[in-house]
Each structure stands twice: as structure tokens, then as C-alpha cells.
C-alpha positions in Angstrom: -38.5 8.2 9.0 -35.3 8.8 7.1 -35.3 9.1 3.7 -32.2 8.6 0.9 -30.7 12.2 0.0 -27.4 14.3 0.8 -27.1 16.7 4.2 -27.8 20.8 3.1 -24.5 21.3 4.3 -22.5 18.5 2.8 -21.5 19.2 -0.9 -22.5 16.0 -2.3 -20.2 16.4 -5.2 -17.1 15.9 -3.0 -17.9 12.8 -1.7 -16.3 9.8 -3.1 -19.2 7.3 -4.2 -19.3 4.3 -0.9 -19.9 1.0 -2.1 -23.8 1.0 -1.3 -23.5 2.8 -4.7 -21.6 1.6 -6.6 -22.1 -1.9 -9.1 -20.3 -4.9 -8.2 -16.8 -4.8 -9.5 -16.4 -7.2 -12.3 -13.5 -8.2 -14.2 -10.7 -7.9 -11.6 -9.2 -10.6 -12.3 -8.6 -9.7 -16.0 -7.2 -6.3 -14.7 -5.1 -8.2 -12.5 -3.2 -10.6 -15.2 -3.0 -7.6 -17.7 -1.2 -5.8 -14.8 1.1 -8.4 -14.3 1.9 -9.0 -17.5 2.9 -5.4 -18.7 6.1 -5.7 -18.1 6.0 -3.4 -15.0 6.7 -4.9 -11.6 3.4 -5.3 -9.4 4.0 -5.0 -5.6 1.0 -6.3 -3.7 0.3 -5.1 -0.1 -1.0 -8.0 2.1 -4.3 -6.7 3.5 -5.8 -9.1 6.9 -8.7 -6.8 6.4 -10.7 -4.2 5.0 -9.2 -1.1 6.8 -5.6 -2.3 6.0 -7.1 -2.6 2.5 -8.0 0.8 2.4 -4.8 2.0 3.9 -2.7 0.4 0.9 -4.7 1.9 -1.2 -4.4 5.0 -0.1 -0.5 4.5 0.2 -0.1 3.7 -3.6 -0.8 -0.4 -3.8 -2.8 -1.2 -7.0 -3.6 -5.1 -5.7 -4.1 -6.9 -2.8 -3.1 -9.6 -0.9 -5.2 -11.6 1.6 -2.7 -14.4 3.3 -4.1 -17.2 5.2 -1.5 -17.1 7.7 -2.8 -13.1 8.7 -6.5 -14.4 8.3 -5.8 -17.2 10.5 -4.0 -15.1 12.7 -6.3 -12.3 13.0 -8.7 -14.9 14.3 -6.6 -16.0 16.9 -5.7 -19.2 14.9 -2.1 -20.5 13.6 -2.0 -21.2 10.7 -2.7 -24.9 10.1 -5.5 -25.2 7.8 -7.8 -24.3 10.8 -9.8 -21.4 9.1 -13.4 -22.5 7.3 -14.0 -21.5 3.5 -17.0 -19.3 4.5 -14.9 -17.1 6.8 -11.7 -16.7 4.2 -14.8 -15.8 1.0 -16.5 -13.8 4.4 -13.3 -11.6 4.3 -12.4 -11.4 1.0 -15.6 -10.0 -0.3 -15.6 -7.5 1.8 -12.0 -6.4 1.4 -13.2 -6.3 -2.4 -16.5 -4.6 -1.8 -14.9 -1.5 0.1 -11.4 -1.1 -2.2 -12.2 -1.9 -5.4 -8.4 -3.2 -6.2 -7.5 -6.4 -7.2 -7.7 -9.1 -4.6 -5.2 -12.3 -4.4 -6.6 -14.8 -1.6 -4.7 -17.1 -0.9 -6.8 -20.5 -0.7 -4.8 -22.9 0.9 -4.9 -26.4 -0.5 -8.5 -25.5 -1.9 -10.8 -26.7 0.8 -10.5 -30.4 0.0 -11.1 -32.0 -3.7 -11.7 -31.3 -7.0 -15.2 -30.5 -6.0 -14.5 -28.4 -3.2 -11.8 -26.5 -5.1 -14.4 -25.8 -7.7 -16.7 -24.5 -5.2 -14.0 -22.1 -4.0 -13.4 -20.7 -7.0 -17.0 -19.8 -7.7 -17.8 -18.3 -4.3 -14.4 -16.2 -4.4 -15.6 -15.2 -8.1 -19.2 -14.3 -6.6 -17.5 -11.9 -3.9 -15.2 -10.1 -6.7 -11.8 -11.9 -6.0 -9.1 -11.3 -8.5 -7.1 -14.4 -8.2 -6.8 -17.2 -6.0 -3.6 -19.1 -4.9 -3.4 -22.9 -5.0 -0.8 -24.6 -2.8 0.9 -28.3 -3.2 0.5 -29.3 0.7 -1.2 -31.9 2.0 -3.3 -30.8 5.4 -2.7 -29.9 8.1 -0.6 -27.6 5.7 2.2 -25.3 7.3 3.6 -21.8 6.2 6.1 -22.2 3.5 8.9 -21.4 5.3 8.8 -23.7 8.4 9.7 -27.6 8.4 7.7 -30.8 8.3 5.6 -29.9 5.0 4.2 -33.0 3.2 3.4 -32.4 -0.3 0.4 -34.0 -2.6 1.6 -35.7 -5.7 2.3 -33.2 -8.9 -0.4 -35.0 -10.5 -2.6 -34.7 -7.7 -2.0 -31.0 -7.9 -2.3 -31.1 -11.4 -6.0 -32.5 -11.1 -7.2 -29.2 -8.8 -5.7 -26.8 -11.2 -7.6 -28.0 -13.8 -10.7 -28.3 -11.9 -9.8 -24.6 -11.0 -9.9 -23.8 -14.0 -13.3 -25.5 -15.7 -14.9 -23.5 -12.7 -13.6 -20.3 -13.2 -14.6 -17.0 -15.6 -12.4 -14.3 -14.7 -10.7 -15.5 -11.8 -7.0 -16.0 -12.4 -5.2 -19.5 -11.0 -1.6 -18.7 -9.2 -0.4 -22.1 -8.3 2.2 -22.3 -5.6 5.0 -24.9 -4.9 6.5 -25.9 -2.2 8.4 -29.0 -4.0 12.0 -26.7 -3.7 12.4 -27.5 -0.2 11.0 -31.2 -0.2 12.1 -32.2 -3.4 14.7 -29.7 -5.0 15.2 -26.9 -7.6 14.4 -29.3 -10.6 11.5 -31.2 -9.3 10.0 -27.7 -8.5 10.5 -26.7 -12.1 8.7 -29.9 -13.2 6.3 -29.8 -11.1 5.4 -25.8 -12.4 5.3 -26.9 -16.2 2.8 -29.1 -15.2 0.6 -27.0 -12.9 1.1 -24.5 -16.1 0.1 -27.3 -18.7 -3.1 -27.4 -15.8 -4.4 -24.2 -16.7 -1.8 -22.0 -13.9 -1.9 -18.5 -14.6 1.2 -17.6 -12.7 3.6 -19.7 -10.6 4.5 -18.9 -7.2 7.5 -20.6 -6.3 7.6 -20.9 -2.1 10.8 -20.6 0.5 13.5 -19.4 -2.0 16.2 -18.5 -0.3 18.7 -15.9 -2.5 19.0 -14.0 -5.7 20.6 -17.3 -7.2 17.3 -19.3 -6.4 15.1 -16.9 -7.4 16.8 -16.5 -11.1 17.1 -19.9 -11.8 13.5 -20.7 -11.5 12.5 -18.3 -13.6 14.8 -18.8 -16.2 12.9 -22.3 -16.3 9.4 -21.1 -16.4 8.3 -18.8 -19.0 4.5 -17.5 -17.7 4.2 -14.9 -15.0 6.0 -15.9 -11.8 5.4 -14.2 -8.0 7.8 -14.3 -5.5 6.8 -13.9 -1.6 8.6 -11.2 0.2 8.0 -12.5 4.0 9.9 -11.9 7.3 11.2 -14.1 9.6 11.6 -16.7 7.2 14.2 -18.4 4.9 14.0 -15.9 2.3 16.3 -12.5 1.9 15.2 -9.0 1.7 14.8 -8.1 -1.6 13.3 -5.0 -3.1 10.4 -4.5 -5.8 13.4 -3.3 -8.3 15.7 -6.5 -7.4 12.5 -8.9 -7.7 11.8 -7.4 -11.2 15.5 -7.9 -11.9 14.9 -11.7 -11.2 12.3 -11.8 -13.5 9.6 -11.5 -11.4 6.4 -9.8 -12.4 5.0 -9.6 -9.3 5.6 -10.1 -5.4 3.4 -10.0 -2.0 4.2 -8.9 1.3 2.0 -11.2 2.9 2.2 -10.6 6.8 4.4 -7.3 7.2 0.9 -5.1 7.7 -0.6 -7.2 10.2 2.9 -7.7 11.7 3.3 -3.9 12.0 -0.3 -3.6 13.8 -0.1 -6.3 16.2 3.1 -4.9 17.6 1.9 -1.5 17.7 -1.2 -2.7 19.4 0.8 -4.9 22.0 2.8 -1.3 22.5 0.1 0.5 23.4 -2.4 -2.2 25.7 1.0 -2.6 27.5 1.4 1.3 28.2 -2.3 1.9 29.0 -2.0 -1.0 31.6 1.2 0.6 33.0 -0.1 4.4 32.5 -3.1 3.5 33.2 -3.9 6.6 30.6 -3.9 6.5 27.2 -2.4 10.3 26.8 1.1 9.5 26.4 0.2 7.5 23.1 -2.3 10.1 21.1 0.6 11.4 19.2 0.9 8.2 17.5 -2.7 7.3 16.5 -4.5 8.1 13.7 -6.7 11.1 13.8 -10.1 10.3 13.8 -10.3 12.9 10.9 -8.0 10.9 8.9 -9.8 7.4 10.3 -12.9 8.9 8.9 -11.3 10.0 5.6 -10.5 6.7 5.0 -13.5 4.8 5.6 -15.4 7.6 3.6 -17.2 8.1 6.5 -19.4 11.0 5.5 -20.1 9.6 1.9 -22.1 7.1 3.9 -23.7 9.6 6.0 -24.5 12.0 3.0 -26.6 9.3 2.1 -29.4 9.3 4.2 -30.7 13.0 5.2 -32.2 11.9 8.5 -29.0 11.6 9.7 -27.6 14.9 11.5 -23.9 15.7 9.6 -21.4 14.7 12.6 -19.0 17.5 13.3 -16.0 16.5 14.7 -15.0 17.5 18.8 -12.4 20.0 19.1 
């Protein structure tokens, strides 16, 4: 029977800790808002999943962001409100459980009513979520930066923020508007001095198109503001320095990771089917050293001594 305990010939002392051993994480959300509001511009990576998680960690990111749009689209789904509660919590916790960083999800409409957007909150807050986004759509909702959106009332809106935030300890409340393209710059601006008034946290203003845009909105609202940094959409490239010059304290990069790995992955199935080897493409995967360096692969191992230590081929 195998029994809890470190390999002879692993020095436990290197390891990293996994998360079997660590304590939850508690208080993200708090780390999250202080982050945002010190002044220094946040960039956070969009993460589908856990291993893109880790891999923005690794490259520097100090939050995350889990979009719906990826979710849904990592489940073969577009992204029309489609995707359950249970599997957007489902991923979430265990982005959370295996980086440790702050985690933005971004929850749609809220899953319904003021009831169900009071359960979300507490079941995103029970798997260690940071913040939670809170959009002004009406289902089937669409991405921001497509046509045909249909927006709830501001008051409506209004209501869920503040149920939002009677639910919630540490979770921090980024609501999102969509109002500039339905209803213009200045019913926008109303409608975030209300969702503010609500209990918002931060505003996320959705489908800004220039520099112009971007600086008049935030001349008009005075709390923490994030900006979306998508592709293919109606919005310009900007970089973390020019959003901080907006007055942005934060931005997300919702879809550009997932984007990056589905057309590397479309590269390669389309070369082993032609090829019908995968040789010509080993140059451009990861190393399952480095695979197993970031999964912490033999911190798990070290921690069960029945377990022979794997030595890597070659």
C-alpha cells in the first residue's frame, strides 16, 4: 500500500508545495482590488483553463481572466449564454486551486435573477474567485463587440448589483456595460454611476472603439475602470502603457491565449494528417520537461513514496 512521504532520491525541499497541500486561498479578491487600485496598471491574461493559467503565471501575469466566450468555446459552444453555472464555477475553481492568482470570471448576465445572481456569487466565492463580471444584456446575450445586443433596463441592472453585493464577502463586483453601442457615450456614463451607486467595484465599459472613447469615459467615472483588449473586434490595439494613459487601472486579454492555441493546434492536426508523422512539428512543442515543470509534476509524485520517481526517456 502506498503511504504519504517524499522519494530517497527527490530532494523534497525543491519542490514547490502542489495544491493537495496547500490551504484554500482566501482573500483574493481583496488582493485583487488593492492591486488595481495602486496606481500601477494590471494586465490580466485570459486563462480558458488551468494549464493556460499556469503558463501566465509563469510568464509574469499576477491575475487572471476566465472569459465566457473561451469557456464556451473550449466546449465547443458559441458564445450565447449556452454554458451552465456549474461548469463556468467547475472551471474556475480549479483554475484558482492550481495558480493561486487572482481570478476574474466573467459571469455573464448572472445566471438569471437576483436570486440566482446571489447564488453565483457565493459558489464563485466558495471556489476562491477574485472577482466576478456582471453584464447589462438580456439573453441569449452576444459578445460585446458583435450586433443585435438587447440590453436590460439600468435599473434592472442596478437590482443584480446590489443583490451581488448583499451576497458577497470578499468577492469584488466589476459591472460591465454595453449601453455605448445601444444607447451612446452618455447613457453609458449614467448607467455606470448607477451600477457604482449599486455596490460596483470597477466598471468595465464594453466595445470602445479609440483612445478618444476610452478617455472620455473615464474622465466621467471616478472608481476603478477596465478596459477589454480583444481581437477581431471594434476596438484598437492598445498597449498596457496607453490603457494606463487612458486612465485605466486594469485591462484583459480575454480570447488572445486560447486564440493562439486553437490555431496552433489546427496547424499541427492538419500536418500530422498530411505527414502522416508528427516529426516535422517536435521543434515547436513544449518539452515534456518543461510540461512537467509546469504542472509541478514531481511535487505531486514526491508525495506519495509508493510511487517509483519517473525519469524522463532520453
Amino acid at each position: 500500500m502506498s503511504t504519504a512521504g517524499t522519494h530517497n532520491n527527490q530532494n523534497s525541499s525543491s519542490l514547490q508545495p502542489t495544491w493537495l497541500e496547500q490551504p484554500l486561498p482566501h482573500g483574493l479578491g481583496e488582493k485583487l482590488q488593492k492591486r488595481w487600485q495602486s496606481g500601477s496598471f494590471l494586465a490580466i491574461a485570459g486563462a480558458h483553463d488551468p494549464l493556460a493559467g499556469l503558463l501566465a503565471r509563469k510568464a509574469g501575469f499576477e491575475a487572471l481572466y476566465l472569459s465566457g466566450a473561451a469557456l464556451t468555446a473550449s466546449l465547443g459552444l458559441p458564445d450565447l449564454g449556452l454554458v451552465t453555472m456549474e461548469e463556468l464555477v467547475t472551471r474556475a475553481r480549479a483554475i484558482v486551486r492550481v495558480t493561486r492568482l487572482p481570478l476574474l470570471v466573467d459571469g455573464d448576465t448572472g445566471y438569471g435573477e437576483i436570486l440566482n445572481v446571489m447564488r453565483l456569487v457565493r459558489e464563485l466565492e466558495d471556489a476562491g474567485v477574485a472577482a466576478v463580471q456582471l453584464e447589462d444584456q438580456v439573453l441569449p446575450k452576444k459578445c460585446g463587440h458583435l450586433n443585435g445586443k438587447q440590453l436590460v433596463s439600468a435599473a434592472e441592472m442596478a437590482k443584480k448589483i446590489s443583490a451581488a453585493a448583499r451576497a458577497r464577502q470578499d468577492l469584488k463586483i466589476v459591472a460591465r456595460t454595453d449601453a455605448v453601442a445601444q444607447e451612446g457615450m452618455a447613457a453609458a456614463i449614467e448607467r455606470a454611476r448607477l451600477y457604482v451607486a449599486a455596490g460596483a467595484d470597477a466598471i468595465f465599459p464594453e466595445a470602445l472603439h479609440n483612445e478618444a472613447e476610452f478617455r472620455e469615459f473615464a474622465a466621467a467615472i471616478d472608481v476603478p475602470l477596465l478596459a477589454n483588449m480583444t481581437e477581431f473586434g471594434k476596438t484598437e490595439q492598445f498597449s498596457f502603457q496607453q490603457f494606463a494613459e487612458f486612465g485605466y487601472a486594469m485591462a484583459i486579454w480575454p480570447v488572445s491565449g486560447l486564440r493562439i492555441a486553437a490555431r496552433a493546434l489546427e496547424d499541427f492536426y492538419q500536418q500530422l494528417h498530411g505527414e502522416e508523422t508528427a516529426a516535422g512539428t517536435i521543434a515547436r512543442m513544449q518539452p515534456r520537461a518543461e510540461l512537467y515543470e509546469t504542472i509541478n509534476y514531481y511535487g505531486y509524485e514526491s508525495l506519495d513514496a509508493g510511487i517509483e520517481r519517473t525519469e524522463l526517456p532520453g
